[in-house]
MIFILO-761514 format. One line per field, with one value per residue (C-alpha): residue number from 1; residue in three letters; x, y, z. Coordinates in nm, 2 decimals. Layout:
# MIFILO-761514
num NUM|...
residu ALA|...
u X|...
v Y|...
w Z|...
//
This chain:
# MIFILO-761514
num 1|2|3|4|5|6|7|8|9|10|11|12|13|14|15|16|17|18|19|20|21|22|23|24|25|26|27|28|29|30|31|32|33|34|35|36|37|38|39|40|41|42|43|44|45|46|47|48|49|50|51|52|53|54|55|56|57|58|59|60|61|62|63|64|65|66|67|68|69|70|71|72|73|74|75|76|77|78|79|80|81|82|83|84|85|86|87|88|89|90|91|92|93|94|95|96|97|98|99|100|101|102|103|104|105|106|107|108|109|110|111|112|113|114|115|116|117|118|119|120|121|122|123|124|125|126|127|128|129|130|131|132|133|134|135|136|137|138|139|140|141|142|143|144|145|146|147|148|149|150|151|152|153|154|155|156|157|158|159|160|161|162|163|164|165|166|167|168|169|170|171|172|173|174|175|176|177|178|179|180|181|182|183|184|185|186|187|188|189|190|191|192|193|194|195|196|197|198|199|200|201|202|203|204|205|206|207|208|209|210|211|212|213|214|215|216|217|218|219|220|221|222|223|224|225|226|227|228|229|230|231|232|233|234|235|236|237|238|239|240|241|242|243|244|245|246|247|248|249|250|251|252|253|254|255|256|257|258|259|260|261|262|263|264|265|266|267|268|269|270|271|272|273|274|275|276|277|278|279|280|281|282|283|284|285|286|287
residu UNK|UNK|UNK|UNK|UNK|UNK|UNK|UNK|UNK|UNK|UNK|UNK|UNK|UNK|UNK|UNK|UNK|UNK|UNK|UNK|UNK|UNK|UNK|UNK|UNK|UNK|UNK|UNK|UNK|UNK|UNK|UNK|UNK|UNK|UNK|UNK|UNK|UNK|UNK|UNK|UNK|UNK|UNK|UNK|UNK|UNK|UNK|UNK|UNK|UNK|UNK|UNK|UNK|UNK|UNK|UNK|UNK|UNK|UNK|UNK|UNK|UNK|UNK|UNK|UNK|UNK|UNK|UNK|UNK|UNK|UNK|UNK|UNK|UNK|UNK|UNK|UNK|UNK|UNK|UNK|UNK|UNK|UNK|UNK|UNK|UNK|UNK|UNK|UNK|UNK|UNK|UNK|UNK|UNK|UNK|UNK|UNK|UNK|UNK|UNK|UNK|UNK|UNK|UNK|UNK|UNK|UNK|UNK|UNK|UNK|UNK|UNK|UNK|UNK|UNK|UNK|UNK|UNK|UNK|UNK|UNK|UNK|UNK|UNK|UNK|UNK|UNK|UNK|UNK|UNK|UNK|UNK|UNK|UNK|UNK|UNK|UNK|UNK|UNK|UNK|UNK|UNK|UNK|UNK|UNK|UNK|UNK|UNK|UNK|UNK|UNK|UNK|UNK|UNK|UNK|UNK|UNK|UNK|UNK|UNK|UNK|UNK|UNK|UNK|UNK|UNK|UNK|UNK|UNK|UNK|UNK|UNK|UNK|UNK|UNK|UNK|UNK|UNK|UNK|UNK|UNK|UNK|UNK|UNK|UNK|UNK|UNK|UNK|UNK|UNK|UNK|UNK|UNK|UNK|UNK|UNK|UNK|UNK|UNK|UNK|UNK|UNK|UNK|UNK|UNK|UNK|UNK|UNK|UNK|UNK|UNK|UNK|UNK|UNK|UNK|UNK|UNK|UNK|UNK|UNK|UNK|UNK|UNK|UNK|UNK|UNK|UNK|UNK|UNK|UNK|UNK|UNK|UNK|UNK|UNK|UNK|UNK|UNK|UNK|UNK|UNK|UNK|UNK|UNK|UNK|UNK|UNK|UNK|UNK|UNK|UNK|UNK|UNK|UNK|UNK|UNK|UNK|UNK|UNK|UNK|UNK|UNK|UNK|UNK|UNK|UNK|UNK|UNK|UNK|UNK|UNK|UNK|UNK|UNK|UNK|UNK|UNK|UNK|UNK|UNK|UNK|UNK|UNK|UNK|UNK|UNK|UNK
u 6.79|6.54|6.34|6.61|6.64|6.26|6.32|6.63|6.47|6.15|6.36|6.54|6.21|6.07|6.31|6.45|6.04|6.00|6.34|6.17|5.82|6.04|6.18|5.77|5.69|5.96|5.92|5.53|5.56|5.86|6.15|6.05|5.66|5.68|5.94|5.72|5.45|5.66|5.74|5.40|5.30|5.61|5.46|5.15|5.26|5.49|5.28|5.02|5.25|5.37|4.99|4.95|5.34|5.32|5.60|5.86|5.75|5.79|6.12|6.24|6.13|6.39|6.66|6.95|6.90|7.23|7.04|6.79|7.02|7.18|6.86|6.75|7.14|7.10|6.72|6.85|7.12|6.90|6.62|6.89|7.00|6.65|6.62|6.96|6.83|6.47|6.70|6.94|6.66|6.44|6.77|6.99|7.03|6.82|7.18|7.43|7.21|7.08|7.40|7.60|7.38|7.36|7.78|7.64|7.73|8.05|8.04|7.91|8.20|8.46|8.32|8.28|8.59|8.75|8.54|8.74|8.59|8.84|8.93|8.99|9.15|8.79|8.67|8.95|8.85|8.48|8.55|8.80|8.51|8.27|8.48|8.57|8.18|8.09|8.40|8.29|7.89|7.87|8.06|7.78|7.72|7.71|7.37|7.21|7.28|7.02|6.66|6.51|6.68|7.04|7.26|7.39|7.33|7.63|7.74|7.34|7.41|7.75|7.58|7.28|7.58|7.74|7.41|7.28|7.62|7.67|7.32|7.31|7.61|7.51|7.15|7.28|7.55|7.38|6.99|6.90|7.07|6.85|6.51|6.49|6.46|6.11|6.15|6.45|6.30|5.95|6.21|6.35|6.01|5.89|6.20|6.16|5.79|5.92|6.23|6.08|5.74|5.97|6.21|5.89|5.73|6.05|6.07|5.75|5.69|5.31|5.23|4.87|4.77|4.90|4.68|4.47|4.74|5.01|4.85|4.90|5.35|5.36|5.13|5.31|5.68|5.63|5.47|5.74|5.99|5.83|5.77|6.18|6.25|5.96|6.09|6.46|6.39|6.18|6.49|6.74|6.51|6.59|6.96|7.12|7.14|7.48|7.19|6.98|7.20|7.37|7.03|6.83|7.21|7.05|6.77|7.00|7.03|6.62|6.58|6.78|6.61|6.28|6.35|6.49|6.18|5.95|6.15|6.24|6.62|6.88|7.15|7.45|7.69|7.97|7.68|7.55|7.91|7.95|7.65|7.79|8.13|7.94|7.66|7.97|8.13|7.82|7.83|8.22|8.18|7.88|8.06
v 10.28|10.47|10.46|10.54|10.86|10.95|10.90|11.13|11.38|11.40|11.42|11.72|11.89|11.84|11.96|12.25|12.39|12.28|12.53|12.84|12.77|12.75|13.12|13.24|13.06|13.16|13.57|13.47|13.35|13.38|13.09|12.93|12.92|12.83|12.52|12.38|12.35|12.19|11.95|11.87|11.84|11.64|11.39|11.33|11.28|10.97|10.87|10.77|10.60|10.40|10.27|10.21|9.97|9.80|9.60|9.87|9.98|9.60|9.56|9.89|9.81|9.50|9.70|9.76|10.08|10.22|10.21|10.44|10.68|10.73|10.84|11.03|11.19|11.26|11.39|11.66|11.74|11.76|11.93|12.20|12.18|12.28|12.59|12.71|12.67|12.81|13.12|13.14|13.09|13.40|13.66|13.58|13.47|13.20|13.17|13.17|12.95|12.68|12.56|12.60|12.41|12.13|12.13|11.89|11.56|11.71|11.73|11.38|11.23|11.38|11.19|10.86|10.87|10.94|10.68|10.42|10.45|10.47|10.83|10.86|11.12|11.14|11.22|11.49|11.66|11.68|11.81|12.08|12.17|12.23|12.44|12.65|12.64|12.77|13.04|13.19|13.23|13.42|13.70|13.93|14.24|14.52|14.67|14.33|14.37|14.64|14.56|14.47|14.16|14.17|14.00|13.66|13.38|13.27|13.20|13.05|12.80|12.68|12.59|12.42|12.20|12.11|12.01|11.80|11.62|11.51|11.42|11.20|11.07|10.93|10.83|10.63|10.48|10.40|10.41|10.30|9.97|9.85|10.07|10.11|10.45|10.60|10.55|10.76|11.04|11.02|11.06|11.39|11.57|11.42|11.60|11.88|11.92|11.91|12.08|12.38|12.42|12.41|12.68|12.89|12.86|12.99|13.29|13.33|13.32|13.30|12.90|13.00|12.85|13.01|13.26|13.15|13.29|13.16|12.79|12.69|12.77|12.57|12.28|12.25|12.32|12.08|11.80|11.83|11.78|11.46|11.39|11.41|11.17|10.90|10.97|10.90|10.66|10.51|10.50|10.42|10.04|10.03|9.98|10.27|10.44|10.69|10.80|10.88|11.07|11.27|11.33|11.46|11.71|11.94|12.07|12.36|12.44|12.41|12.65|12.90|12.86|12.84|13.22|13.37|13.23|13.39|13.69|13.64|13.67|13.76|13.51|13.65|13.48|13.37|13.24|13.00|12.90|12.80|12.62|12.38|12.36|12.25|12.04|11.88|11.83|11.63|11.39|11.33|11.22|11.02|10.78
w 8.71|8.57|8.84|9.07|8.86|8.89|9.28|9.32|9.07|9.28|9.63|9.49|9.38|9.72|9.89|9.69|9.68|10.05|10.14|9.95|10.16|10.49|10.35|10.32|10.65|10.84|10.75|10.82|11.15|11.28|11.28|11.64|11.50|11.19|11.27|11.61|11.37|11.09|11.32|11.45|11.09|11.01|11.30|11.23|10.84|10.94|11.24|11.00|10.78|11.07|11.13|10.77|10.84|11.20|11.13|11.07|11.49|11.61|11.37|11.59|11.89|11.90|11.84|12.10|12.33|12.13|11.82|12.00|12.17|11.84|11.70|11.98|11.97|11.58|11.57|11.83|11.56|11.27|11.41|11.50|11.17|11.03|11.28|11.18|10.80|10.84|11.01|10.71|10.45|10.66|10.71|10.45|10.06|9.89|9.66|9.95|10.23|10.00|9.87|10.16|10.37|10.09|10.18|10.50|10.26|10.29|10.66|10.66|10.42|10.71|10.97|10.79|10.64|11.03|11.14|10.88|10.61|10.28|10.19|9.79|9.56|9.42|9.73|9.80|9.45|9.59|9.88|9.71|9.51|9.78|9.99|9.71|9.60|9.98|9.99|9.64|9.66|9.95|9.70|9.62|9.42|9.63|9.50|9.63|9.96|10.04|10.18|10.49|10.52|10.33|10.58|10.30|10.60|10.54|10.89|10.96|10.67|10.76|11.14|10.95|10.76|10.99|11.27|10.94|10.89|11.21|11.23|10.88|10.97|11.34|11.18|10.89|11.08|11.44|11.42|11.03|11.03|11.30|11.35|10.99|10.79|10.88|11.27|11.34|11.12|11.33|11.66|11.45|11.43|11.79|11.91|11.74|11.85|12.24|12.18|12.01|12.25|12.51|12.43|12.29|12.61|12.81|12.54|12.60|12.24|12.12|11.99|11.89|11.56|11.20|11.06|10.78|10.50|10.70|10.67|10.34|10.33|10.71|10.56|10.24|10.33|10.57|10.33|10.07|10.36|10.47|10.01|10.01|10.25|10.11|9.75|9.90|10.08|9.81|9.59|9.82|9.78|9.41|9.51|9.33|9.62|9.46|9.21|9.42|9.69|9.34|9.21|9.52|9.61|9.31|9.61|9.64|9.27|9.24|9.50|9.38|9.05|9.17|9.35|9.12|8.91|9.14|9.17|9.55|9.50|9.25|9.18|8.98|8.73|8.97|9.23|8.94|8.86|9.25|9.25|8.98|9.16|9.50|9.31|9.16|9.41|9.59|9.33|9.35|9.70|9.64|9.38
//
């Protein structure tokens, strides 16, 4: 268990730091930039960890061709999830964006319990929670809405949910139980690296390499992406995998906290209430 703690915890921290570097990346560069060369980091990261674990690419390369299309299906969903976050986090409100968009365990409940799964009162309490977490932070003060970029990203967050609940769900359902957990991640980013030069090179939008201070936010956003899913997947192997998923949910809460730390939002009473409710919530329907 304790280690299963120290996993979570560590997945939450990556994440929750990596979503304020997207925020400083993505006002850098630009969204389209910055996320084709998160992905291309993102790559290279578990491409080397693949060398370094042949048998997890001969494991997947037995698996059925629905396995694959599942995994092709859900890395086209997530990596649409992650522009529609990097977008949020850039325009809108580190307090309204990060927790809504950590609403996509919600969105992924939904579908499994449509799909058969068993649908409990606990899990209708969670759920209730959430909603009511997502309806009540987007509530600012008026005075914070002025500045270059006031808009609260509400409606870019609820997208990002909703492309990363599809997408777990379709992963963890379809692809994990027979290519394993790093190879439908590596299909994500691979995805994500065509998708994205594609549609830059149609907007003609410029691909050149970061500039030297925009290096260092692409590099290590990108890292503590990749640093979430090892620690995650590193606790899901301890077999308390409802700690972990509870544990790693409080990415939203840490990066609220960590900007309003570094003074890159304000976050007002009823905003830290909702992030309880929706962090709550997560662990209800993670039980």
């Amino acid at each position: 268990m304790d280690l299963a703690v120290f996993f979570g915890l560590a997945s939450a921290l990556c994440y929750g730091a990596g979503d304020l570097l997207w925020r400083v990346a993505g006002r850098g560069l630009g969204v389209w930039r910055s996320s084709f060369y998160g992905a291309i980091v993102g790559v290279v990261l578990l491409s080397v960890w693949l060398l370094l674990a042949p048998a997890l690419v001969h494991a997947a390369l037995r698996a059925t061709p629905g396995a694959w299309e599942a995994a092709v299906g859900s890395g086209i969903a997530l990596e649409g999830g992650s522009l529609l976050l990097t977008q949020g986090l850039v325009s809108g409100s580190l307090a309204v964006v990060a927790p809504v968009t950590a609403t996509y365990a919600a969105v992924a409940t939904i579908l499994a319990v449509v799909s058969g799964e068993r649908f409990t009162p606990i899990v209708a309490v969670g759920l209730t929670l959430i909603m009511a977490g997502v309806c009540v932070v987007a509530i600012r003060r008026q005075e914070s809405i002025e500045g270059p970029h006031s808009g609260t990203g509400l409606g870019w967050a609820m997208g990002a949910a909703l492309a990363y609940g599809g997408g777990v769900w379709l992963q963890g359902r379809f692809a994990v139980p027979e290519l394993g957990a790093i190879v439908p991640v590596w299909v994500m980013h691979a995805l994500g690296v065509v998708m994205l030069g594609t549609v830059c090179l149609a907007r003609r939008t410029r691909l050149s390499l970061p500039e030297r201070g925009s290096r260092a936010p692409i590099l290590a956003a990108a890292s503590l992406g990749v640093g979430g899913f090892i620690a995650m997947t590193a606790g899901f192997a301890t077999g308390a995998i409802a700690v972990v998923v509870v544990l790693s949910s409080l990415a939203s809460a840490i990066t609220v906290l960590l900007g309003r730390l570094f003074g890159a939002t304000h976050v007002a009473i009823h905003q830290w209430l909702a992030i309880v409710a929706i962090v709550a919530g997560l662990a209800l329907i993670h039980r």
